[in-house]
VEXLUMLUM-590868 format. One record per residue: residue in one letter; x, y, z of N, C-alpha, C in turn. Coordinates in steps of 0.2 Angstrom, whole numbers, padded with zeros to 4 digits, always signed. Example, Ala and Ser with C-alpha at 12.3 -4.5 7.8 and 13.67 -1.06 7.14 Angstrom:
2
A+0066-0028+0039+0062-0022+0039+0066-0016+0039
S+0064-0011+0035+0068-0005+0036+0064+0000+0039
This chain:
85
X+0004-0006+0000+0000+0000+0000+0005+0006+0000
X+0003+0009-0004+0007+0018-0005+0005+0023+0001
X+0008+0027+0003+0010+0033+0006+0003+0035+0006
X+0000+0037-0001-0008+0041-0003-0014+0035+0000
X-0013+0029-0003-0018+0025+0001-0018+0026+0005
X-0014+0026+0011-0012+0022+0020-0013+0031+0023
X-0015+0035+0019-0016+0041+0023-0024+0043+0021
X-0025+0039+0015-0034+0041+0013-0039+0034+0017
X-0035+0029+0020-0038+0023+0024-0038+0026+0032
X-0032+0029+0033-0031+0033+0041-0037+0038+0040
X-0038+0041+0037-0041+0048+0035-0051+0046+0036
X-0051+0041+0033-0058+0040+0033-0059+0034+0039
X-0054+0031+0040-0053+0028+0047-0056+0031+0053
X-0053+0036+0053-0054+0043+0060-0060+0044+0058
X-0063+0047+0051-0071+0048+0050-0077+0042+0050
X-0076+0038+0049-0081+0033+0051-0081+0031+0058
X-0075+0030+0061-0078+0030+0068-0078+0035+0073
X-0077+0041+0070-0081+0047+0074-0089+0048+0072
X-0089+0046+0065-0097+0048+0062-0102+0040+0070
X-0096+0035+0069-0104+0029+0072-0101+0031+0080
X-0098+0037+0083-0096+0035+0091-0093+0030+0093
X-0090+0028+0088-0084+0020+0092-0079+0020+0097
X-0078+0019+0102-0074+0020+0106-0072+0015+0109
X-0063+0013+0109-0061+0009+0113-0060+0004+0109
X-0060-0004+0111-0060-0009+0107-0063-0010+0100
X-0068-0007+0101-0074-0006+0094-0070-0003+0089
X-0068+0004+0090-0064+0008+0086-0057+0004+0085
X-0054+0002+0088-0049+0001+0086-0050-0008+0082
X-0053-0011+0082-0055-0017+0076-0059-0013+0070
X-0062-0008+0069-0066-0002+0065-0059-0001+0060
X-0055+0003+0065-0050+0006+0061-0044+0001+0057
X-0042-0004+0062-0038-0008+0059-0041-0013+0053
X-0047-0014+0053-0050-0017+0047-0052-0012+0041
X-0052-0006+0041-0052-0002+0036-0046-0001+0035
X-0040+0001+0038-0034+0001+0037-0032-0004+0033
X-0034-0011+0033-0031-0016+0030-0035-0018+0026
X-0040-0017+0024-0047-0020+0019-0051-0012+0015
X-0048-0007+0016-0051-0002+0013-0060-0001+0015
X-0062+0005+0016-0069+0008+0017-0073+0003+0013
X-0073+0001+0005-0079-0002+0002-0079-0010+0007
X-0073-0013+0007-0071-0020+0011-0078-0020+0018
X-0076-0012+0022-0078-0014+0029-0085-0013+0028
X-0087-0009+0023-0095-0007+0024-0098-0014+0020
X-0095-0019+0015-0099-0023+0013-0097-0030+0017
X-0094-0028+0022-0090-0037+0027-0091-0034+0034
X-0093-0031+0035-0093-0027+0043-0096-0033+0050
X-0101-0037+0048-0103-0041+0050-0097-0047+0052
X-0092-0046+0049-0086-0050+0050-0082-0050+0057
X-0082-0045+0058-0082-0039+0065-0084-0045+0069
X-0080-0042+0075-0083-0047+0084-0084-0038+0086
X-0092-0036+0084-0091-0031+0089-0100-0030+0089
X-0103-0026+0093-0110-0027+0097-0113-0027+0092
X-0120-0030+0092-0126-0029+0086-0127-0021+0086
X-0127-0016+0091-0129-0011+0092-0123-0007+0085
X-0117-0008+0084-0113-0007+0082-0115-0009+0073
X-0116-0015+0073-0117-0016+0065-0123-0016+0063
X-0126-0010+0068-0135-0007+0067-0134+0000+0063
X-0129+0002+0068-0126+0009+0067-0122+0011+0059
X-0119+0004+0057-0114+0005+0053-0118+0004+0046
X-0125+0000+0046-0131-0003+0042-0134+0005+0042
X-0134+0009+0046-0136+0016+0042-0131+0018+0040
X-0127+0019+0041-0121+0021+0039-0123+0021+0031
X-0121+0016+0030-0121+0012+0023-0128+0015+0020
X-0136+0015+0022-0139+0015+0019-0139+0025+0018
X-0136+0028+0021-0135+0034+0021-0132+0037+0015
X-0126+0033+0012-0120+0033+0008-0122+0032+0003
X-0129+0026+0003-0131+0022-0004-0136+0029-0007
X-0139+0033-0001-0145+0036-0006-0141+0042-0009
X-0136+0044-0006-0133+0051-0009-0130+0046-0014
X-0126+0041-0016-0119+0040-0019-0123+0033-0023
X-0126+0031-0019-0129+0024-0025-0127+0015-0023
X-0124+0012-0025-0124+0006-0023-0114+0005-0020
X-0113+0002-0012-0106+0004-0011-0103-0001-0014
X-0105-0007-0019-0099-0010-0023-0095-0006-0028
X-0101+0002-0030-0100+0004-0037-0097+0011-0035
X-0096+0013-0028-0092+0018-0026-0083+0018-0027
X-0082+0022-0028-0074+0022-0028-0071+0029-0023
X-0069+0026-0015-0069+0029-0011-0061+0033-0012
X-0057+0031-0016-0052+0033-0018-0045+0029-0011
X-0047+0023-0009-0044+0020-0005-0040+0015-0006
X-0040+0014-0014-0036+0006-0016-0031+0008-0023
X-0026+0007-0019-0021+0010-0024-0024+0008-0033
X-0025+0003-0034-0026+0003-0040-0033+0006-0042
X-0035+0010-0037-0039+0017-0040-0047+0013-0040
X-0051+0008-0038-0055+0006-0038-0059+0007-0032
C-alpha cells in the first residue's frame, strides 16, 4: 500500500468511527479493518467484525445513508485502493 492509500484509509478511518461513536475496542477493530481492507471491504464485510449488534445497526445506516446520496457501495470508488478502484 502507497503513502496516498495508507493516509486516505487513516483519514476515513478517523471519520467513520467518529461519524458511528466508536470507542475503545470497537474503534480500534473499525480502524484496523479499514486500514487493512479499505472503506468499500468494511461497509460490505462489517458483519465479519466481533463487535455489538448495536454497532453493525449503526454501521447498516451508515451504509444506507451513503447508498441514497452516492448509489450502490460495490460501485463507489472511495479513492482507497491503490489501483484506484
Amino acid at each position: 500500500m502507497n503513502n496516498r492509500t495508507e493516509h486516505i484509509r487513516e483519514n476515513n478511518a478517523e471519520t467513520i468511527t467518529w461519524i458511528l461513536g466508536a470507542t475503545g475496542e470497537t474503534k480500534e477493530k473499525i480502524k484496523n479493518y479499514i486500514m487493512d481492507q479499505g472503506i468499500k471491504a468494511f461497509l460490505l464485510h462489517h458483519k465479519q467484525l466481533e463487535i455489538a449488534t448495536e454497532e453493525h445497526e449503526k454501521i447498516d445506516v451508515l451504509k444506507r445513508v451513503i447508498q441514497t446520496f452516492d448509489g450502490d457501495i460495490e460501485t463507489i470508488n472511495f479513492g482507497d485502493m491503490d489501483e484506484g478502484c
